[in-house]
C-alpha positions in Angstrom: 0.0 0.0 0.0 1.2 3.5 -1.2 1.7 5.8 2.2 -0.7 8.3 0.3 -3.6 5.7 -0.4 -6.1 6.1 1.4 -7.2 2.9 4.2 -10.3 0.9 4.2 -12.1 -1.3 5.4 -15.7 -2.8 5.0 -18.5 -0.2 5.5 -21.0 -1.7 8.7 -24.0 -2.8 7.2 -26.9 -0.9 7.3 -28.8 -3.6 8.8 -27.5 -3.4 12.3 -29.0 -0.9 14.4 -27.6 2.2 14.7 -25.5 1.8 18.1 -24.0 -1.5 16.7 -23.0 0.1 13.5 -21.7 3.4 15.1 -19.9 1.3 17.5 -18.1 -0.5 14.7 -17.4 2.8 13.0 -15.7 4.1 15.8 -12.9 1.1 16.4 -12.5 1.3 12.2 -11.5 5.5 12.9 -9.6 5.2 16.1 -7.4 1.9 14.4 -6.7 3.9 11.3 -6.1 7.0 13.3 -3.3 4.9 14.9 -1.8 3.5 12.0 -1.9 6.9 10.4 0.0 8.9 13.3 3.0 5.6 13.1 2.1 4.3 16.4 3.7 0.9 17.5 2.3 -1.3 15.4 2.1 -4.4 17.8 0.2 -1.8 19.9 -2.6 -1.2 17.6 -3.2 -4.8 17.1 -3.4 -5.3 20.5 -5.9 -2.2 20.6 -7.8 -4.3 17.7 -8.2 -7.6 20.6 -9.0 -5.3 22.9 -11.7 -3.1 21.1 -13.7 -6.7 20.4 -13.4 -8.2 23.4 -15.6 -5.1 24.9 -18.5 -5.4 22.0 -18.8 -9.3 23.2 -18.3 -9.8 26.9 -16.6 -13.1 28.7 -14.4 -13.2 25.9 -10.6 -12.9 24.7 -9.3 -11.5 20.8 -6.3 -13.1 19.2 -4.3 -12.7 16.0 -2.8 -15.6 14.5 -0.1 -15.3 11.4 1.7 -17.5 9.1 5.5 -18.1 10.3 8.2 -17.9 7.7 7.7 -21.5 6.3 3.9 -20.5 5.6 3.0 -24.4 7.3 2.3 -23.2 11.1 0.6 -20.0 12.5 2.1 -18.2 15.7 0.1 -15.4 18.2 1.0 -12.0 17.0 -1.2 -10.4 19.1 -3.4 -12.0 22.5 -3.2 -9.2 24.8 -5.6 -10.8 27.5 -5.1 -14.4 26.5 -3.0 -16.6 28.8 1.0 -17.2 28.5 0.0 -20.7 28.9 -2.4 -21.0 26.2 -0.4 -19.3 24.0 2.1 -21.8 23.8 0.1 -24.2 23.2 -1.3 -22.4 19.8 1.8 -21.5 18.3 2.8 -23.6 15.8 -0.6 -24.5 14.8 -1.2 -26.6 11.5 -3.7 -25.5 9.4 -6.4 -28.7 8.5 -9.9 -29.6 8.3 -10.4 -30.2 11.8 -7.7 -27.7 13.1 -10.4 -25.7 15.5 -11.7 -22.8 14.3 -8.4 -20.7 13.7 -6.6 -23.4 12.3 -9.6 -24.3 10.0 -10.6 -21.1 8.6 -7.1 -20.6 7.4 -7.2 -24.1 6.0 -10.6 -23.4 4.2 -10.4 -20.0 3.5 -13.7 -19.0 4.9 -15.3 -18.1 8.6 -15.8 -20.2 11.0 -18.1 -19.6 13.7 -18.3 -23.1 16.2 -20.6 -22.8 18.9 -19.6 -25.4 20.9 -16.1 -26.7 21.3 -16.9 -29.8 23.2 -19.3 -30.9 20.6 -18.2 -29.6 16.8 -15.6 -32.0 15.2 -13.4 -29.4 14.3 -12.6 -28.9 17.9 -12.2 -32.6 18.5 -8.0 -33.0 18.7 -8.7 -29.3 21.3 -11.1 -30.7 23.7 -8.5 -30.6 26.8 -7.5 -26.8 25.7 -11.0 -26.2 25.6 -11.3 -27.4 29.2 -8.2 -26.3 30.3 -9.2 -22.5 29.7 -12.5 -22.6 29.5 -13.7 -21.9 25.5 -16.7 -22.9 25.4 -17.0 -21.3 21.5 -14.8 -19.6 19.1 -15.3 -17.8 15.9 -12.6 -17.2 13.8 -12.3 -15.3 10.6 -9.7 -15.2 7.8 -7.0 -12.3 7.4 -6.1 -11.4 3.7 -3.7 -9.4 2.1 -4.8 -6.7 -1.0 -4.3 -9.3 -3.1 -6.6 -11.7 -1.5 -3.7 -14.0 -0.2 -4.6 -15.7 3.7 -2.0 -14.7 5.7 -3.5 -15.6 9.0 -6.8 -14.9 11.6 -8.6 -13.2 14.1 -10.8 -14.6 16.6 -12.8 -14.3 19.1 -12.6 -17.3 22.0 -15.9 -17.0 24.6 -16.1 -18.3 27.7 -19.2 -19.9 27.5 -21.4 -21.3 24.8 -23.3 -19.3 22.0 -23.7 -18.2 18.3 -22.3 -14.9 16.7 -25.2 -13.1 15.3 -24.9 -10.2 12.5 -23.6 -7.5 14.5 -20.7 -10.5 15.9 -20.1 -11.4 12.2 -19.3 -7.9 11.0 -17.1 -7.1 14.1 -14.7 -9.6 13.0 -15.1 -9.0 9.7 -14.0 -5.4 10.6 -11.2 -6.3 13.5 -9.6 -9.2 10.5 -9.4 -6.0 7.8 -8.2 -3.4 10.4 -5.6 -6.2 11.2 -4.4 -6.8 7.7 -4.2 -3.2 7.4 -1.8 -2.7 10.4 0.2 -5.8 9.0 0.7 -4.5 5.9 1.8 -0.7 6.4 4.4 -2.9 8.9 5.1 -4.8 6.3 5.7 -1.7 3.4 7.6 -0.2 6.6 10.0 -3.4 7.1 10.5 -2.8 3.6 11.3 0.6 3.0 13.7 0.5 5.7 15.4 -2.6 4.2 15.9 -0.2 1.1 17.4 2.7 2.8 19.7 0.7 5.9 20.6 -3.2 3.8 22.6 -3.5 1.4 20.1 -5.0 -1.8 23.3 -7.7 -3.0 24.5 -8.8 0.4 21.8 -8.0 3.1 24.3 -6.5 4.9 24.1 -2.8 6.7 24.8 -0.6 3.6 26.8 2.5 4.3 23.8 4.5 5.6 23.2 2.5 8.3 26.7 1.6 9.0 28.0 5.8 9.3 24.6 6.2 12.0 26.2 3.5 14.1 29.6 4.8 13.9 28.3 8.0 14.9 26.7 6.3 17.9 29.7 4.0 18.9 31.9 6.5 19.3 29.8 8.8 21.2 29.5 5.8 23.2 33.3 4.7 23.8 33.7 8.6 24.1 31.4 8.7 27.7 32.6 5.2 28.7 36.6 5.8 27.8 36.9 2.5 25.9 38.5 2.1 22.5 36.6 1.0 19.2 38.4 -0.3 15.9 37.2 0.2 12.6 38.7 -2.3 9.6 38.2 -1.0 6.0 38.5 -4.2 3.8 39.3 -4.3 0.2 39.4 -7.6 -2.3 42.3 -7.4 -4.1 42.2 -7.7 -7.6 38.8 -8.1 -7.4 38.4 -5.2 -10.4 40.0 -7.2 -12.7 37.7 -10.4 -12.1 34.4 -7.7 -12.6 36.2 -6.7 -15.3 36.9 -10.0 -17.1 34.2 -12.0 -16.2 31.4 -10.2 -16.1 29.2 -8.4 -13.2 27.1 -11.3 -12.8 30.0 -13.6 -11.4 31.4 -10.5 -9.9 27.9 -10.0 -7.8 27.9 -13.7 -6.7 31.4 -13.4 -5.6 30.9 -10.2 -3.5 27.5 -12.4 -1.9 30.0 -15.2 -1.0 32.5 -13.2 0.4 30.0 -11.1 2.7 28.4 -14.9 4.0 32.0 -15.9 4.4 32.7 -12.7 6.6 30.1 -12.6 8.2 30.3 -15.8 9.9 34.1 -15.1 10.8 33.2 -12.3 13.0 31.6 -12.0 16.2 27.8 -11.3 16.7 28.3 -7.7 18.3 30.9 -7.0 15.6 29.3 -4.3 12.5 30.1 -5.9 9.0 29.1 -3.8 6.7 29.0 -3.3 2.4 31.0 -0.1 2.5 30.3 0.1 -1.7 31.9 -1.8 -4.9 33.7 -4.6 -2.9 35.0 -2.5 0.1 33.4 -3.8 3.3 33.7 -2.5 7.0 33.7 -3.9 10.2 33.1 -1.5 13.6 34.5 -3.7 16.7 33.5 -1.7 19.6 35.1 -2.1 23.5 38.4 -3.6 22.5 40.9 -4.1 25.0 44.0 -4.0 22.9 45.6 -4.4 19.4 46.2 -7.7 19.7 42.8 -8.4 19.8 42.1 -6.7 16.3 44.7 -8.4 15.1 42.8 -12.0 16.0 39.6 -10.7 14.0 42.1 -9.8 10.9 43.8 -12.8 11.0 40.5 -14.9 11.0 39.4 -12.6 8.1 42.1 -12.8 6.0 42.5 -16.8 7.0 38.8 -17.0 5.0 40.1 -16.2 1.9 42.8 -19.1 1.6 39.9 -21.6 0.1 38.8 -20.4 -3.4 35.4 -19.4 -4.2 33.7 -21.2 -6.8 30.8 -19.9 -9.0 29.6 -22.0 -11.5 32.6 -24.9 -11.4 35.3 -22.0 -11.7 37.5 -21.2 -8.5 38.9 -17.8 -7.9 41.2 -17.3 -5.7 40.6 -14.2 -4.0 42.9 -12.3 -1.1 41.8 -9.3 0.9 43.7 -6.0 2.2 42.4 -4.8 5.6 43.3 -1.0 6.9 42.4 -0.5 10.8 42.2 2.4 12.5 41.3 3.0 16.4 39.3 5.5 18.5 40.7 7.2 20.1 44.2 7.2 18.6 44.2 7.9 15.6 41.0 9.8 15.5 38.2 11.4 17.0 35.3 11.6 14.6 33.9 9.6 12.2 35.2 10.9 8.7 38.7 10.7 9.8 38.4 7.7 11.5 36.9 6.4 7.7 39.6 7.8 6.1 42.7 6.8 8.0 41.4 3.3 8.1 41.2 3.5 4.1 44.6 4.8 4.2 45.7 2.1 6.1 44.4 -0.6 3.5 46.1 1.0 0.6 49.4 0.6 2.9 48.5 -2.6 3.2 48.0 -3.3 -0.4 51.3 -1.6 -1.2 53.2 -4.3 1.2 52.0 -6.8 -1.1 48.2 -7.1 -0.4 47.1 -10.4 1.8 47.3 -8.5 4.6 46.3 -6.0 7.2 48.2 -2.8 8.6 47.4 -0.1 11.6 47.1 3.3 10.3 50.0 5.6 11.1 50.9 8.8 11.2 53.2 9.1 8.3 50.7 7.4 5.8 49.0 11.3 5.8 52.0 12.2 3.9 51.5 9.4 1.7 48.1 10.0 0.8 48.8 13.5 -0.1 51.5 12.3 -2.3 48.9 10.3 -3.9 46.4 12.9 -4.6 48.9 14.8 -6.0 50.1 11.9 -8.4 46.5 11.4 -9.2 46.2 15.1 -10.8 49.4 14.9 -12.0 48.8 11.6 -14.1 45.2 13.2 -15.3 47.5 16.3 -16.6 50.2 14.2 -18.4 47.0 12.5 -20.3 46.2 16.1 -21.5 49.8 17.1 -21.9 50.9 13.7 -23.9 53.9 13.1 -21.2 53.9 9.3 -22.1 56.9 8.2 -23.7 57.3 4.6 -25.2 60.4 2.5 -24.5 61.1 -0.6 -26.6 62.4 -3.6 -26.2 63.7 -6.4 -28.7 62.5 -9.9 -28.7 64.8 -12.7 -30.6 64.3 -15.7 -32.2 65.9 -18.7 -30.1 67.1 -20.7 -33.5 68.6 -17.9 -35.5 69.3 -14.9 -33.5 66.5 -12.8 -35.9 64.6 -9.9 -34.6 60.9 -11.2 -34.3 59.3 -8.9 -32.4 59.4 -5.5 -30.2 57.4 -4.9 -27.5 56.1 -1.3 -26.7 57.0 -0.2 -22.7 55.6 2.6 -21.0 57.6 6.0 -19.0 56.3 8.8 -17.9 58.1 11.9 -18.1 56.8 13.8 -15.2 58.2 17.5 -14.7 60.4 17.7 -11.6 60.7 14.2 -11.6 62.3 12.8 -14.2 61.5 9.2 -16.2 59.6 7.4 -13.6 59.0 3.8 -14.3 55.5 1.8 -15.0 55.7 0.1 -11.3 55.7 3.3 -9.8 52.1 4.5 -11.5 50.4 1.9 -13.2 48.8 0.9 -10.5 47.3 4.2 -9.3 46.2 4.1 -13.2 44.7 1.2 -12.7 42.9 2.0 -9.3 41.8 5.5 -11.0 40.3 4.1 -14.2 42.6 6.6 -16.1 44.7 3.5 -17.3 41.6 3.3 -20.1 42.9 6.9 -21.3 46.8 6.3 -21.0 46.7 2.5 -22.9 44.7 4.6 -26.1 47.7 6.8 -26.1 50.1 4.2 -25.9 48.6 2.3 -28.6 48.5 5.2 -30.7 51.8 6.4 -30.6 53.2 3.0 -30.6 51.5 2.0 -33.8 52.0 5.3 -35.4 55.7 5.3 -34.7 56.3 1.6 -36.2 54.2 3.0 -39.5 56.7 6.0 -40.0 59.7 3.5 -39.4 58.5 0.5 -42.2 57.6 3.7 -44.0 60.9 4.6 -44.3 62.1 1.5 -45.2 63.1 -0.1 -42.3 62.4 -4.0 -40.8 58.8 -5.0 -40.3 58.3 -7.1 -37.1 55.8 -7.9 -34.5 54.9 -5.1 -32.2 53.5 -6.0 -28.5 51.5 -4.1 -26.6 50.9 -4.5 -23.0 47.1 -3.9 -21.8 45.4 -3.8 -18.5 42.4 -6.1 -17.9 40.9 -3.2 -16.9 41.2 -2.1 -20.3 38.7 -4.7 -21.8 35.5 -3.1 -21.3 33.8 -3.7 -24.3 34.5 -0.7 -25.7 38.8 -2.0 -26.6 37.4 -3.3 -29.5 36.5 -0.4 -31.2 39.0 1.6 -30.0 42.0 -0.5 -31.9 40.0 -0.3 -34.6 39.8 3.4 -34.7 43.8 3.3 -33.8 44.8 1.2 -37.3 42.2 3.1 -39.0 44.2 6.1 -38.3 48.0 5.3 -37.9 47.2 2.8 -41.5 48.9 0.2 -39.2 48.2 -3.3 -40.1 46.2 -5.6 -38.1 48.2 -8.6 -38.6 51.8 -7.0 -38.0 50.3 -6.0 -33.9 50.0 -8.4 -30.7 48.2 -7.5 -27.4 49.8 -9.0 -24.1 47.6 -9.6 -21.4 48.4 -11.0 -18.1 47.2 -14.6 -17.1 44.7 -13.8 -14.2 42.9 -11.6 -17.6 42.3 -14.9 -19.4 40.9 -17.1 -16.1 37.7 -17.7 -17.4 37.3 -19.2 -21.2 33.3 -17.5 -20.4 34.6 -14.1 -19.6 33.6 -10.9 -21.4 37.2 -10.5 -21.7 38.3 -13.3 -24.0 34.7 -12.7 -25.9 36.2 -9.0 -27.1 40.1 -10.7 -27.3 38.6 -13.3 -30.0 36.7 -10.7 -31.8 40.5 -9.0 -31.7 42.1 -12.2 -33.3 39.4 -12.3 -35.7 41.4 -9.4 -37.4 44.5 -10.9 -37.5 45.9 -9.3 -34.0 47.9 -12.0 -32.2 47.4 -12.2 -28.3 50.5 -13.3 -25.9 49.8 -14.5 -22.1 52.2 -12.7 -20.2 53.9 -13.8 -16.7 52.6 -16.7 -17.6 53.0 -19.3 -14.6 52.1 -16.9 -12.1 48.0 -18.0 -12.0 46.3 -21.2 -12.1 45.9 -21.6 -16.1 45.6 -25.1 -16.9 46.6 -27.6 -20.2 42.5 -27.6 -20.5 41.8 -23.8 -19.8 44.7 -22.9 -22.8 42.8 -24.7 -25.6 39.8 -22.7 -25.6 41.4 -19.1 -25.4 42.4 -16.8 -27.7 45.9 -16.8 -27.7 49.1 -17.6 -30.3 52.1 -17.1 -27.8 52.9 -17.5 -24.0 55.6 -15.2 -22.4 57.4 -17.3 -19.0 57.3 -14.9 -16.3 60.8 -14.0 -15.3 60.9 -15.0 -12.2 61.3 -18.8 -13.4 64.0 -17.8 -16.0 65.8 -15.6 -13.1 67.7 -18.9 -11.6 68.1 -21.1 -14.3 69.7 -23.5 -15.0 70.9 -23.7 -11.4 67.6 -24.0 -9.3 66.1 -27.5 -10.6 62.1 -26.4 -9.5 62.2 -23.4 -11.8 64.3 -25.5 -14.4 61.0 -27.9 -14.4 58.5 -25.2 -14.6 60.2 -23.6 -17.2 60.7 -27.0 -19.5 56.9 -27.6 -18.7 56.0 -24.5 -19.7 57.6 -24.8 -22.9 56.9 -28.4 -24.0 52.9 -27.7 -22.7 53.3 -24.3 -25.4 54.7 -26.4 -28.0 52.0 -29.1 -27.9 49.5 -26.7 -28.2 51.1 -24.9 -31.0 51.8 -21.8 -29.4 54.8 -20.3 -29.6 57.1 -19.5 -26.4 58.9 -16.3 -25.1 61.3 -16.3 -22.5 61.1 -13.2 -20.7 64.3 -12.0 -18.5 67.1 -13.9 -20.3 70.7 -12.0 -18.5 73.2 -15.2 -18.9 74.6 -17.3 -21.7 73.9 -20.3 -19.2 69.9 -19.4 -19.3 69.8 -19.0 -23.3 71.5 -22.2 -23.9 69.4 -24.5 -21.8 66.0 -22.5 -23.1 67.3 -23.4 -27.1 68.2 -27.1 -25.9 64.7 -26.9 -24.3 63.4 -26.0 -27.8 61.8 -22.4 -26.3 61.1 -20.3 -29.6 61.6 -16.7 -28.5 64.6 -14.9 -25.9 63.7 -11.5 -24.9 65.9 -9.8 -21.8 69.2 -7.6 -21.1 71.4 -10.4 -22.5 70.5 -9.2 -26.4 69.2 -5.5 -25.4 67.8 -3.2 -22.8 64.8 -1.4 -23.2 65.6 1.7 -25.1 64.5 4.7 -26.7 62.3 5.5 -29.9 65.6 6.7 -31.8 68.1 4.2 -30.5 65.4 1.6 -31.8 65.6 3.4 -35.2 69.3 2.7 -35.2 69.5 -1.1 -34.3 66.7 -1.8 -37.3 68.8 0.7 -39.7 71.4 -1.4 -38.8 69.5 -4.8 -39.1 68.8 -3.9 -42.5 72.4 -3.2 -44.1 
């Protein structure tokens, strides 16, 4: 029912005499009066019992409802009804012969027994009959708008009789006034689900979860006690949204707030913060060591994979912790020192949780300010592109040359991809800043094999946030305008990109090799790819990560993941790049391993646009 429309109930007949009908005019304007000015709702129905039992002396009003299973009915409201007979009528089944609540549930119509010792509807009620004293009971359906039963009202008299018409209207009246309470506390239940849960998870949403805050540490604040607050972010968690679409994304967020929720305590506040941050308010700690137990139980949750429909992801959380007093005193800073804190945290390699300090202001600052600065070196084209050679293994031929990002930021210098790409990535402005490097990387090799020098393979490194749906079009619109030809360009995405064969991701990477443009899996051996997963995706070459070319020949485990990774490559009929090659040792044991392609400072260092230019003008003499 809208708040605005207007409640009803039956008119009284105009067959009763006036007194009767004035009588039930007067309950239907002082209920509706009640539910109109929001008072208690368990109240009014009470009020409802109450109102009836004086319009029919020697006898008692109850409300009966359907539980949760929609099998047994329970009292909701038997103001002057004993305790003990109470119990003994909740969890009443509703039947043929289920006395007369029980019954006009069952068959959806009154029922008015005049004698509970004698009508066979009573017949399994006999000793409660006895016991208090009913000698009849008329009952009569509640309904929703809709017409769906939901439960009863009755009257139960202490001596034997028949209701006549003025009887039959008053609980025809008292059942509609109650299904009008029920349902504004229904809409009202509802409403405030929308504006305090969370609609995905069921948790508190943020709304609800900033009130209690605001409460807990007023709270701590007049008692002197201390109160934690743990901002919690899923790593990576982007890329999998990304990748493999919202719908897997949403189930894994659902998962993840069941699996929290049951690693904390009761009186703990978990919380959907937004996207996948979560919160968690522990008030009346004793010490840090405490907090840390919580953390480490939360962080312990995510060692099992989460499956959604037969795929496991393998998912690891960064938790930022702040304490009242501390390291704050209100609310916002308290929020934003504990987000702080789970950046740190992601920074020391993610997996983990850290206690905000001091110093991390600075940070964050610093932050802020590289966040402008990277949005103005978009605008100001401040991107520069390194490249790097990659050699075939049987002849020592140039194959390829993949494209490598610097930014040349003023007062700074050349400042490596580890030292932004990630804030890129965490911003969104990585979408921007790979369109720029594509650009300039493809429209530099088509003024070089312009000029006459070498073709070869040109790789371009992408982010998986990248693959949006929109990548598609957007190397199309690149090729169209540098003239640089699809078949001549390779995109390199990282493993975790590819996980899922299902993903939006590989969907827009096959409409990519549809044109001709090869795609490489790089740092491959870092995820959980498998022989199986490889055959169904997209791509023509797999790049070893380097950290299992770093020790060879010498360390024996990375010797064997390194021959696996080839031989499982070469199977497949992909070929096989070797990423990080420094020794002669490592280059001969990946050619007598039969790897295809060497790339690393043995042969050449990543280098400039024009010292590029010089190495293929000397190729080709």
């Amino acid at each position: 029912m809208n708040p605005a429309e207007p409640l009803q109930t039956t008119a009284p007949s105009a067959e009763l005499p006036r007194e009767q009908a004035e009588q039930l005019i007067h309950l239907q304007k002082d209920i509706l009066e009640a539910v109109a000015l929001g008072h208690d709702r368990e109240t009014i129905l009470d009020d409802i019992c109450r109102s009836a039992e004086t319009m029919l002396p020697e006898s008692v009003g109850s409300i009966m409802l359907y539980d949760e299973s929609r099998t047994h009915l329970v009292v909701r409201s038997a103001p002057n009804v004993p305790e003990a007979a109470i119990q003994q009528l909740n969890g009443l089944v509703p039947g043929e012969c289920s006395g007369s609540c029980g019954t006009a549930v069952y068959q959806d119509k009154p029922v008015f027994v005049k004698n509970t010792l004698t009508d066979h509807r009573w017949a399994d009620f006999h000793q409660y009959a006895i016991d208090f004293d009913i000698g009849a009971c008329w009952s009569m359906p509640i309904r929703t708008e809709g017409g769906e039963i939901i439960g009863s009202f009755a009257l139960s008299i202490f001596r034997e009789c028949e209701p006549d018409a003025f009887h039959k209207h008053l609980l025809e009246t008292s059942a509609a006034l109650a299904s009008i309470v029920i349902r504004r506390q229904q809409e009202e239940t509802l409403l405030h689900a929308a504006a305090y849960q969370d609609t995905l998870t069921g948790l508190p949403n943020r709304y609800l979860f900033m009130q209690q805050l605001d409460h807990a540490i007023e709270s701590a604040r007049r008692n002197d006690t201390q109160l934690a607050l743990l901002f919690i972010d899923l790593d990576q968690f982007k890329n999998i949204n990304d990748t493999q679409g919202h719908e897997t994304g949403d189930r894994i967020l659902q998962t993840v707030a069941s699996t929290m929720a049951r690693r904390v305590r009761k009186m703990d506040l978990l919380a959907r913060f937004g996207g996948d941050e979560f919160v968690i308010l522990l008030e009346d700690i004793g010490d840090t060591e405490e907090v840390s137990h919580v953390t480490a139980k939360l962080i312990d949750a995510f060692n099992t994979p989460i499956t959604i429909r037969q795929r496991d992801y393998s998912l690891t959380t960064s938790i930022g912790i702040s304490l009242f007093p501390r390291d704050a005193g209100d609310r916002d800073t308290l929020l934003r020192r504990a987000d702080t804190a789970m950046y740190e945290a992601k920074k020391r390699g993610r997996n983990q949780c850290f206690f905000y300090q001091a110093e991390l202001g600075t940070r964050v600052d610093q932050h802020v300010a590289m966040e402008a600065a990277l949005r103005q070196a978009i605008t100001q084209r401040q991107f520069i592109l390194h490249y790097q050679p990659i050699y075939r293994a049987d002849d020592g031929g140039l194959d390829s040359v993949e494209a490598l990002v610097r930014w040349q930021r003023p007062g700074f210098g050349t400042v490596a991809p580890d030292d932004f790409i990630w804030l890129a990535e965490d911003t969104g402005l990585i979408k921007p800043i790979g369109e720029q490097i594509l650009f300039d990387a493809c429209r530099q090799c088509s003024e070089w094999w312009q000029s006459g020098l070498p073709h070869f393979q040109l790789a371009v490194n992408i982010s998986a946030r990248q693959l949006d749906g929109l990548f598609f079009d957007q190397v199309q619109q690149v090729l169209a305008r540098t003239g640089f030809p699809a078949g001549q360009l390779e995109i390199e995405v990282t493993e975790s990109t590819l996980m899922d064969p299902r993903g939006e991701a590989v969907e827009e990477l096959l409409r990519l090799r549809e044109l001709g443009i090869g795609v490489a899996m790089d740092d491959f051996g870092t995820g959980h790819s498998s022989l199986a997963q490889l055959k169904h995706l997209p791509i023509s070459k797999l790049k070893i990560d380097r950290s299992f070319v770093r020790d060879i020949p010498e360390d024996p485990s990375d010797a064997i993941i390194a021959r696996t990774i080839i031989a499982m490559g070469n199977s497949l009929g992909l070929k096989v790049v070797a990423e990080g090659v420094e020794s002669r040792a490592q280059e001969a044991f990946l050619k007598a391993e039969h790897c295809d392609l060497l790339q690393g400072y043995l042969f050449d260092r990543p280098m400039s646009a024009s010292e590029l230019e010089i190495l293929l003008a000397r190729s080709a003499d």
